[in-house]
N, C-alpha and C positions, 0 to 999 in steps of 0.2 A: 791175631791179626796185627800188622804194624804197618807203619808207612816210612818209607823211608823220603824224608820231605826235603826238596833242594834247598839249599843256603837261601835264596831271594825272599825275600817277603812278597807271597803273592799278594794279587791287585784288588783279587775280588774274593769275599767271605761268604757260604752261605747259612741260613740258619734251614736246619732239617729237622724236620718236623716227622718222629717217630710215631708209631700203631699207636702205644700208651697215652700219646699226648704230647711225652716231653720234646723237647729240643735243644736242640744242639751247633756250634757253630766249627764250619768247617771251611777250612780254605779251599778255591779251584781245584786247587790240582788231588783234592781227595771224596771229591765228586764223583759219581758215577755219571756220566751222560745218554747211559742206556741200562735198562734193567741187566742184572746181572745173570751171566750165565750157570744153571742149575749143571753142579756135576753129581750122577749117580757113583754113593762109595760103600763096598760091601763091608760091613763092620771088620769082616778079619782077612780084609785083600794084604797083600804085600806092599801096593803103593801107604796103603794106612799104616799099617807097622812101620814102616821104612821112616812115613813124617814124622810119627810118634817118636819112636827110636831118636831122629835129629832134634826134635823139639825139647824131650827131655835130656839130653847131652849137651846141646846148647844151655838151656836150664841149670844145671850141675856146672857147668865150666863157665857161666857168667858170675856166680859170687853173688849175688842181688844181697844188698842191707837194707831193709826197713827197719827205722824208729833203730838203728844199733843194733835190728837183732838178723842175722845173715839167714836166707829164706834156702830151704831146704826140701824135698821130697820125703815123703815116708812111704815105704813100701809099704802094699798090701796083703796081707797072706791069704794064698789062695784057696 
């Protein structure tokens, strides 16, 4: 999950208060203002491959470096 967040500095911050306890602060515009709609997804539909598929090709073609060290995938054998 990401936000893509406008250049402004919103006006108003809230702090969310998680199931665990913890909290967190979060500008407006990353607020929900209604419970969020449940989508049913069957472990092995074509829309789920399809995000996976982009999500790890994005992943591999952004280059991430933590700490100097470049983050990487390892495949699993099946």
């Amino acid at each position: 999950y990401g936000y893509d967040l406008p250049t402004a500095e919103p006006e108003v911050y809230y702090d969310v208060l998680f199931n665990n306890g913890n909290t967190m602060l979060y500008p407006s515009y990353c607020v929900l203002t209604a419970n969020p709609q449940v989508l049913q997804i069957r472990a092995n539909s074509a829309p789920l491959k399809e995000a996976l598929a982009l999500f790890l090709k994005s992943f591999k073609d952004a280059e991430i470096v933590v700490c100097g060290t470049k983050l990487s995938r390892i495949e699993k054998n099946a």
